[in-house]
C-alpha positions as CSV (number, residue, x, y, z in Angstrom):
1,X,1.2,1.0,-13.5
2,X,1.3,4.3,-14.9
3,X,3.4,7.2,-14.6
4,X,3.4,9.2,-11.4
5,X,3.2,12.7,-10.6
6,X,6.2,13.5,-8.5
7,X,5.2,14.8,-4.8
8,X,8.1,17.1,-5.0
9,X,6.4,20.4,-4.6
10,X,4.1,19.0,-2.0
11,X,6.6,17.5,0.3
12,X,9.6,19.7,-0.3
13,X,9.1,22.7,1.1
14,X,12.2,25.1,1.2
15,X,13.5,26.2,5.0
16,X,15.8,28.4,5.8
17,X,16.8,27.0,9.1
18,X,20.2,25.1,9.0
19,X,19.5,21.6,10.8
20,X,21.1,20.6,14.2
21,X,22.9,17.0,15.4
22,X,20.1,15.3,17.4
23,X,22.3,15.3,19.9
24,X,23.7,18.2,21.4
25,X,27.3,16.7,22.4
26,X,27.9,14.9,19.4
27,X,30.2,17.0,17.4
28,X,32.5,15.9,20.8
29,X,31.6,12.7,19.9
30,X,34.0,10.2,17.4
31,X,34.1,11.2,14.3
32,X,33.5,9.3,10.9
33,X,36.4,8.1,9.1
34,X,37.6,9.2,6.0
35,X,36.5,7.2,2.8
36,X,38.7,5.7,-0.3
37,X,36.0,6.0,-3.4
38,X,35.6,3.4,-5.7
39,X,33.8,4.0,-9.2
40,X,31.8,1.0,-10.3
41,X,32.1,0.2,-14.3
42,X,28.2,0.8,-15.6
43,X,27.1,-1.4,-18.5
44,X,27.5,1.5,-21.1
45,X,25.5,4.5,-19.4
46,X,24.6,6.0,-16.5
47,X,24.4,3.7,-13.6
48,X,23.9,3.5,-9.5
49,X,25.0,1.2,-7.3
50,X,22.2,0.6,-4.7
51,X,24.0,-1.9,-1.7
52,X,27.4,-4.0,-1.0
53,X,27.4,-6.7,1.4
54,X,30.3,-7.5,3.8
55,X,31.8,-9.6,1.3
56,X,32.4,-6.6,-1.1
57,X,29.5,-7.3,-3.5
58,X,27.6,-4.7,-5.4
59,X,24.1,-5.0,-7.1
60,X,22.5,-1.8,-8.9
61,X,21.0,-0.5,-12.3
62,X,23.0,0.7,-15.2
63,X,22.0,2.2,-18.4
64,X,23.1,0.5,-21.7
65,X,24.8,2.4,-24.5
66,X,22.3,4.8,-26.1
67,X,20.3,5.1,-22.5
68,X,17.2,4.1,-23.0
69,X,17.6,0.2,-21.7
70,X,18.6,-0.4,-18.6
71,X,19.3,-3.9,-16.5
72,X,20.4,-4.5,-13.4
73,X,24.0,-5.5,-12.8
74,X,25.8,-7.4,-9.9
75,X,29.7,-6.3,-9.6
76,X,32.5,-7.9,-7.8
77,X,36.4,-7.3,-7.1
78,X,36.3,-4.8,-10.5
79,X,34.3,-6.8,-12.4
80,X,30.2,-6.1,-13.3
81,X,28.1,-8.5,-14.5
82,X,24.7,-7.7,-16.6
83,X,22.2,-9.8,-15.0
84,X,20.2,-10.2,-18.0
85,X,16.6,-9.7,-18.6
86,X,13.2,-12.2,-18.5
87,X,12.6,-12.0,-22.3
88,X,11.7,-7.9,-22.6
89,X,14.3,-4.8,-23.0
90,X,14.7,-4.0,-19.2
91,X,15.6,-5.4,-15.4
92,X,16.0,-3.9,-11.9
93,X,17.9,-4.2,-9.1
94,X,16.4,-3.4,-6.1
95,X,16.3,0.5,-4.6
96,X,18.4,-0.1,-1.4
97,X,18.9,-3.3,-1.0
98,X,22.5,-5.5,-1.4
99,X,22.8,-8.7,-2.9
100,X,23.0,-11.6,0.3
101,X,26.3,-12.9,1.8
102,X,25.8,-16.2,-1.2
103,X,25.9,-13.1,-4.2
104,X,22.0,-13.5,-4.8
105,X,20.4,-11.1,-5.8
106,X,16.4,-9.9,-5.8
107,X,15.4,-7.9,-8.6
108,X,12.2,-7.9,-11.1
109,X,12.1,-7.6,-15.1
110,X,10.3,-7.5,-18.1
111,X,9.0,-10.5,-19.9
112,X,9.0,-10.8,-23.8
113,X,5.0,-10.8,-23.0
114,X,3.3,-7.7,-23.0
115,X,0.2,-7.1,-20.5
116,X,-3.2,-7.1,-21.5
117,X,-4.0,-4.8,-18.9
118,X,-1.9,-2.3,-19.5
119,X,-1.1,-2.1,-15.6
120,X,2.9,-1.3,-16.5
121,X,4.3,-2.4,-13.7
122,X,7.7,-2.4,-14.3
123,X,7.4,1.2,-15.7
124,X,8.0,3.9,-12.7
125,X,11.3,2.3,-12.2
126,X,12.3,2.7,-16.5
127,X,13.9,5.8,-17.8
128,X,11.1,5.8,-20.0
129,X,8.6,5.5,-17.3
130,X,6.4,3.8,-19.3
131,X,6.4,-0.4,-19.7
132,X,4.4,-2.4,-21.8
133,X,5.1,-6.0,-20.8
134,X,4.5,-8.2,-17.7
135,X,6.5,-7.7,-15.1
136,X,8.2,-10.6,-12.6
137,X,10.2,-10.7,-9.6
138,X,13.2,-13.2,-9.9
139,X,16.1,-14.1,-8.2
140,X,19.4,-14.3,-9.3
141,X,22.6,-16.6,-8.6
142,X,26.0,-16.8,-10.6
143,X,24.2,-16.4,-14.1
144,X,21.1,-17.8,-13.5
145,X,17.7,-16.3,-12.9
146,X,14.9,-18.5,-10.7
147,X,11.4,-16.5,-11.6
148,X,9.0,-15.8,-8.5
149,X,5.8,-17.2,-8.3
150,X,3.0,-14.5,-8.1
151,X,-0.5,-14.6,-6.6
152,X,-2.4,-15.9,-9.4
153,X,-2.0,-12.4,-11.4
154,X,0.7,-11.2,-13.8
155,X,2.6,-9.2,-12.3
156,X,5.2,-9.3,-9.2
157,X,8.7,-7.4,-7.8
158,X,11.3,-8.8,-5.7
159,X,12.9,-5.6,-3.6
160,X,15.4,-7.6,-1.1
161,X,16.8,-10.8,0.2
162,X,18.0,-11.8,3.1
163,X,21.2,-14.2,4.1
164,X,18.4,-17.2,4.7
165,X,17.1,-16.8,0.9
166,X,13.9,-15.1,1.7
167,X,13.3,-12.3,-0.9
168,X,10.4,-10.2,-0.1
169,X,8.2,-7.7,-2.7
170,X,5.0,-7.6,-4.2
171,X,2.7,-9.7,-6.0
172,X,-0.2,-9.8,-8.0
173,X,-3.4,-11.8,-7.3
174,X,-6.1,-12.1,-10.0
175,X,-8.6,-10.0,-8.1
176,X,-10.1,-6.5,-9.2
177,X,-9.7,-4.2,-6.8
178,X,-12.4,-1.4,-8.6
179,X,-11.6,1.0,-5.8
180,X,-7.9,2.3,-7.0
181,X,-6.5,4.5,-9.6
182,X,-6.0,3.7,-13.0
183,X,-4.3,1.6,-14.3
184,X,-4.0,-0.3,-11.8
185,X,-6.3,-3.2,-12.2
186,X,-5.5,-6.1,-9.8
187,X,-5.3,-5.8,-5.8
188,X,-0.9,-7.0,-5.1
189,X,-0.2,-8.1,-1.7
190,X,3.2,-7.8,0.3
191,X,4.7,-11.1,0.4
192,X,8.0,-13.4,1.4
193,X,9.7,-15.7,-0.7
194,X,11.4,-18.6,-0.1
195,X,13.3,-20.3,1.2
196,X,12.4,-23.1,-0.6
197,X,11.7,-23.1,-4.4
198,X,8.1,-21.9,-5.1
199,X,7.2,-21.2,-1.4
200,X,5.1,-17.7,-1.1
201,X,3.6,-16.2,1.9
202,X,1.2,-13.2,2.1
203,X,1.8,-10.4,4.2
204,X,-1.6,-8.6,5.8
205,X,-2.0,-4.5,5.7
206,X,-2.2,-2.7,8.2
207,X,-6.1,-3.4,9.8
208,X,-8.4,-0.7,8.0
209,X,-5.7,-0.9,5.1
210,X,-6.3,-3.3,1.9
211,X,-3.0,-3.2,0.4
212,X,1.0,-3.3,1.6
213,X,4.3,-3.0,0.0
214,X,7.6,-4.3,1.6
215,X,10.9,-3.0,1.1
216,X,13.6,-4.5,2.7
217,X,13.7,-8.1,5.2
218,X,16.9,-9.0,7.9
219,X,18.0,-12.6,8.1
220,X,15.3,-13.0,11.2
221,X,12.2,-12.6,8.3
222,X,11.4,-9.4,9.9
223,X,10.1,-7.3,7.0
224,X,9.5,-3.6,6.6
225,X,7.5,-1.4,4.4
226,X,4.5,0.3,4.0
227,X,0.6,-0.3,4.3
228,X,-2.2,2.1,2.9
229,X,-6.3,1.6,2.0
230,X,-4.8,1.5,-1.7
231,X,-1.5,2.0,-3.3
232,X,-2.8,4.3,-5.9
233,X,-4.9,6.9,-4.2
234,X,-5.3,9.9,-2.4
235,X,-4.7,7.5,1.3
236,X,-2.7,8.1,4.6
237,X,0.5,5.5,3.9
238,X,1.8,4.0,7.2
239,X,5.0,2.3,7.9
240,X,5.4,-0.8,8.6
241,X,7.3,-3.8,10.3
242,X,6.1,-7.0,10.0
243,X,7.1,-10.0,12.7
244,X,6.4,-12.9,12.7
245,X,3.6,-12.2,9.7
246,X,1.8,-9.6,11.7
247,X,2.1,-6.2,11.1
248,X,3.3,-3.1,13.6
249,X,2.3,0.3,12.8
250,X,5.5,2.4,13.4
251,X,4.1,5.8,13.8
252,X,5.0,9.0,12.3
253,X,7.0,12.1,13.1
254,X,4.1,14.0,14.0
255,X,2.7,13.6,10.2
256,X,0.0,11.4,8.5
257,X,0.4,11.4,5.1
258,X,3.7,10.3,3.9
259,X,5.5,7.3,6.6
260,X,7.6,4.6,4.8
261,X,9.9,2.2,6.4
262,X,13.0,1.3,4.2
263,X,15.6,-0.6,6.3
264,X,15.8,-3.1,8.8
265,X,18.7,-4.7,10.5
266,X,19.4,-7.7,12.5
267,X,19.2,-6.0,15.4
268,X,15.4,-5.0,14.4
269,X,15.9,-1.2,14.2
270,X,14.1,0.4,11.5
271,X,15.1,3.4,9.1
272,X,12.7,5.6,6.6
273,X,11.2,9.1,6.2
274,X,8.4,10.2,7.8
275,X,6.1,13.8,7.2
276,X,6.4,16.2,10.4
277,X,3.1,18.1,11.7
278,X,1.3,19.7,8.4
279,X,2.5,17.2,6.2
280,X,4.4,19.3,3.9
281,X,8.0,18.3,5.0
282,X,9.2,14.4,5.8
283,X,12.4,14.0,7.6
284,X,14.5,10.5,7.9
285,X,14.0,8.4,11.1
286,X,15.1,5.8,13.2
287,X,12.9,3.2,14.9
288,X,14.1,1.1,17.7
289,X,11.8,-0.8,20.7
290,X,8.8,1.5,19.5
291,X,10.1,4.8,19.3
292,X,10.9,6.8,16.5
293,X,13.5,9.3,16.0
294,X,13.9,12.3,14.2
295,X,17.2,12.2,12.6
296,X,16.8,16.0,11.3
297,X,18.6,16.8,8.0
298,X,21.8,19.0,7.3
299,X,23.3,21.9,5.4
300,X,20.3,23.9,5.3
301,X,17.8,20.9,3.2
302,X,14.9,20.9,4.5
303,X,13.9,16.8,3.2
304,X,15.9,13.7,4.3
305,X,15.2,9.7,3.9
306,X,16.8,7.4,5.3
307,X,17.5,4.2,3.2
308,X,20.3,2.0,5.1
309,X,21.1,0.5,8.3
310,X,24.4,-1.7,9.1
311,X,24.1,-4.0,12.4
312,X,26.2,-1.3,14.0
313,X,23.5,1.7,13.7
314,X,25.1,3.2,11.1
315,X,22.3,5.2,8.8
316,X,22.6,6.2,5.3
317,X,20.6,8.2,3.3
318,X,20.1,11.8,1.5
319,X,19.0,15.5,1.9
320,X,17.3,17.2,-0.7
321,X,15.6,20.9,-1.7
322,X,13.2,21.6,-4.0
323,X,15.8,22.7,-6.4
324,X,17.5,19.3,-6.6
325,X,20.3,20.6,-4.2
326,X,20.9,17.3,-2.9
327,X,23.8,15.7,-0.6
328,X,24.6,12.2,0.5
329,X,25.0,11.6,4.6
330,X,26.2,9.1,7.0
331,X,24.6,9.6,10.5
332,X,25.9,7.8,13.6
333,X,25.5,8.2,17.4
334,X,23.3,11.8,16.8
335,X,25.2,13.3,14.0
336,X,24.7,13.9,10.5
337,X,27.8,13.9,8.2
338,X,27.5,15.5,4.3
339,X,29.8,12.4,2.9
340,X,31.4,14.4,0.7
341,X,33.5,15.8,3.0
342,X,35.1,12.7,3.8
343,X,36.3,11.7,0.7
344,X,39.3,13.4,-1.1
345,X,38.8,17.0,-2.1
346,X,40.2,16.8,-5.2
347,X,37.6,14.0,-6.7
348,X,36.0,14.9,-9.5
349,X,32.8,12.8,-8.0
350,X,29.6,14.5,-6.2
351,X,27.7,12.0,-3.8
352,X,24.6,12.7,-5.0
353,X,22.7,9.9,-2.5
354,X,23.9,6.8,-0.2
355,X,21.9,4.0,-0.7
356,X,23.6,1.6,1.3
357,X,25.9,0.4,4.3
358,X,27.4,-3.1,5.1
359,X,28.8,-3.9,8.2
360,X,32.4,-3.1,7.3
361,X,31.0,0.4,6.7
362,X,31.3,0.2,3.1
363,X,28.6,2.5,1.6
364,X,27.3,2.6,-1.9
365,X,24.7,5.0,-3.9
366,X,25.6,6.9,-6.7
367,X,27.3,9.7,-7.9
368,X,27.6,13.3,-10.2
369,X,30.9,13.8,-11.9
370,X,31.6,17.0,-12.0
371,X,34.3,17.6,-14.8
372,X,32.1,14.7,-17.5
373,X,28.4,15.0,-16.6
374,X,28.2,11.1,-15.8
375,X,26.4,9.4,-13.3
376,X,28.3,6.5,-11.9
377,X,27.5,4.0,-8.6
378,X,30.4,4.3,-6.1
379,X,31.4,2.1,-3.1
380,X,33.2,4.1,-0.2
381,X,35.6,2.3,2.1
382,X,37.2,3.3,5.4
383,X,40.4,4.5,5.4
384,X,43.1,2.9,7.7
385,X,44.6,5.1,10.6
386,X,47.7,5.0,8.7
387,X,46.3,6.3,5.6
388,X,43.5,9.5,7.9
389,X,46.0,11.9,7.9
390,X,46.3,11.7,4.5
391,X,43.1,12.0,3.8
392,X,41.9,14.4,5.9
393,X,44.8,17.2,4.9
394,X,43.0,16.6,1.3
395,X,39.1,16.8,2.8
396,X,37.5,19.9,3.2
397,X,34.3,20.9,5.4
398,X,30.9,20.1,3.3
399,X,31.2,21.0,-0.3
400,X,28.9,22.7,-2.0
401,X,26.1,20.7,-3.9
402,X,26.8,21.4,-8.0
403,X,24.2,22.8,-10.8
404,X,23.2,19.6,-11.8
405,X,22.3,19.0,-15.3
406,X,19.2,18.3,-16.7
407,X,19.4,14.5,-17.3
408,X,20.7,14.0,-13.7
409,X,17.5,16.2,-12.1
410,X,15.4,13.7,-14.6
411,X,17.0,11.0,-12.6
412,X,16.6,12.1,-9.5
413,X,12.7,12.8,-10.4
414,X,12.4,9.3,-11.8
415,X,14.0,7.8,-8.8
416,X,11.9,9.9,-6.4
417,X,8.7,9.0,-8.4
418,X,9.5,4.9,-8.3
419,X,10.1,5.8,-4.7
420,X,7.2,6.8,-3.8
421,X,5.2,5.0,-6.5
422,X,3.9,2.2,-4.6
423,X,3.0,4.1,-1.3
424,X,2.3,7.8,-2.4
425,X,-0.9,9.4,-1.7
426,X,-0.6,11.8,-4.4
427,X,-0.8,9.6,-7.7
């Protein structure tokens, strides 16, 4: 698939007005704990760590020395582990998803093969952003790598798995789909894998819509994602939750552009961003028993998403300008906490963006040194009463977001463009 053009400008437009708590009682409300911070060892470069499960394990994507390659990595009581490749230079881990409770982890890579279409698949989500080879979804399991089946065509990604062994993602089929953008060639469908070896099952759009893209599954098979007339084109994009194979149309914030589900927990609530009325901001939302939430933003950003739900409620996520001032949050029972003010004042580390939560309320994403210029994944955990006071006499109130440099804003762009690749109406 080709290169995108970021939706930035369009959907980030700069406001003035400094967001509220959903609820108006909640700064009487508990407040989060402090946070220990955890720096996970990258592969050679740059790196993110995108979920942890509730035994402590960490998937995410790290540059190799040089930064041009990257793979995915899995990580585990100090140690990370390069998951490898499918025969071409790069692999993924999956956005916001964690490896399951068994350490497997969903991810997609190149093959040694290069496409004859030229679809590059793989591509929005390479620092390059461009991808020459085939692209397939595959799980992996203490070394070894079990490829995905596709839908007769070349090309599939696995996004997230669930504790059953269900992975969920896109595939290919081998039919033209004339109607969307270049270079896209072939219609893909939303589908489930597993549990059994082989097994694939297609997931229908949205009625009206032709093609779907999942991004996260619970250990019920409930699935979540997005559905639009065609990935690659100027369409409305809805979000999504699939039960039981059917899909539900979530709604929107009052928007109709931009509406993309990204998490789901067991409990069946629903996390994502969504475009207010006018389509020219989205804001990060919670779905529960068909209603949808407005979980504002904070600090003055006018853009949130979010990306993560434990079993508790517990939402992660981001909030973003159009300057790349950018913060990581925790929100909980109506109120929306900047992270870094929970973690020691005196790191050198800048949470740039929470991509995940487990159910121990360890969170993961990744973040900006400050003193070095590196770009490291990070796993928070809750301090123990004993240890607050501590903490909290070396916090301060929400730090202010750092110039980034140029390389990390290139990231950021990359990440938001792979984002949005899949279910933007502006490619």
């Amino acid at each position: 698939m080709n290169t995108t053009t970021s939706p930035l400008p369009r959907l980030l437009v700069l406001s003035s007005a400094l967001m509220i708590p959903l609820n108006p009682a909640a700064q009487e409300q508990k407040q989060p704990p402090r946070y220990a911070i955890t720096i996970v060892h990258s592969l050679g470069g740059d790196s993110e760590t995108v979920g942890v499960n509730n035994r402590g394990s960490a998937s995410g994507t790290s540059s190799l020395p040089g930064g041009v390659v990257q793979h995915g990595y899995f990580w585990r009581d100090g140690v990370t582990t390069d998951l490898g490749t499918l025969g071409g230079p790069n692999s993924f881990a999956p956005e916001e998803w964690p490896p399951n409770e068994r350490d497997e982890v969903a991810g997609f890579s190149d093959t040694s093969e290069l496409d004859p279409y030229d679809e590059n698949f793989c591509g929005p989500f390479s620092f390059l952003n461009s991808d020459p080879y085939i692209c397939r979804a595959f799980v992996w399991r203490q070394g070894v790598k079990t490829l995905l089946p596709t839908l007769g065509g070349n090309n599939a990604a696995a996004v997230a798995i669930n504790n059953r062994g269900q992975a969920t993602g896109i595939a290919e089929t081998n039919v033209v789909n004339p109607a969307c953008a270049s270079p896209q060639v072939f219609d893909f469908k939303a589908v489930i894998w597993g549990p059994t070896k082989d097994e694939i099952h297609e997931l229908s759009p949205l009625p009206g819509d032709n093609e779907a893209v999942t991004t996260g599954i619970n250990d019920n098979g409930r699935v979540v994602g997005t559905s639009a007339k065609c990935a690659l084109g100027p369409f409305p994009i809805h979000a999504v939750l699939w039960e039981d194979g059917k899909p539900i149309n979530l709604g929107t914030l009052g928007g109709a552009v931009f509406n993309i589900a990204f998490g789901i927990n067991n409990r069946g609530q629903v996390v994502g961003g969504s475009d207010l009325p006018g389509d020219t901001i989205h804001h990060a939302f919670l779905w529960e028993n068909g209603m949808m939430t407005d979980l504002g933003s904070i600090l003055g950003l006018p853009v949130s998403q979010a990306l993560s739900i434990n079993n508790q409620g517990q939402v992660v996520g981001f909030s973003q300008d159009l300057s790349n001032n950018i913060i990581a949050w925790i929100w909980e029972n109506g109120l929306m906490t900047d992270l870094n003010s929970l973690i020691p004042a005196d790191s050198p580390w800048f949470l740039v963006e929470a991509l995940g939560i487990n159910d121990r309320a360890q969170i993961a994403g990744f973040a900006f040194n400050t003193s070095t210029g590196d770009t490291r994944g990070f796993i928070l955990t809750p301090v123990q009463s004993s240890e607050s006071s501590a903490q909290t006499a070396r916090s301060t109130a929400s730090k202010e977001p750092p110039a980034l440099p140029e390389k990390v804003r290139r990231m950021l762009k990359r990440r938001m463009d792979a984002r949005l690749h899949w279910a933007s109406p502006t490619n």
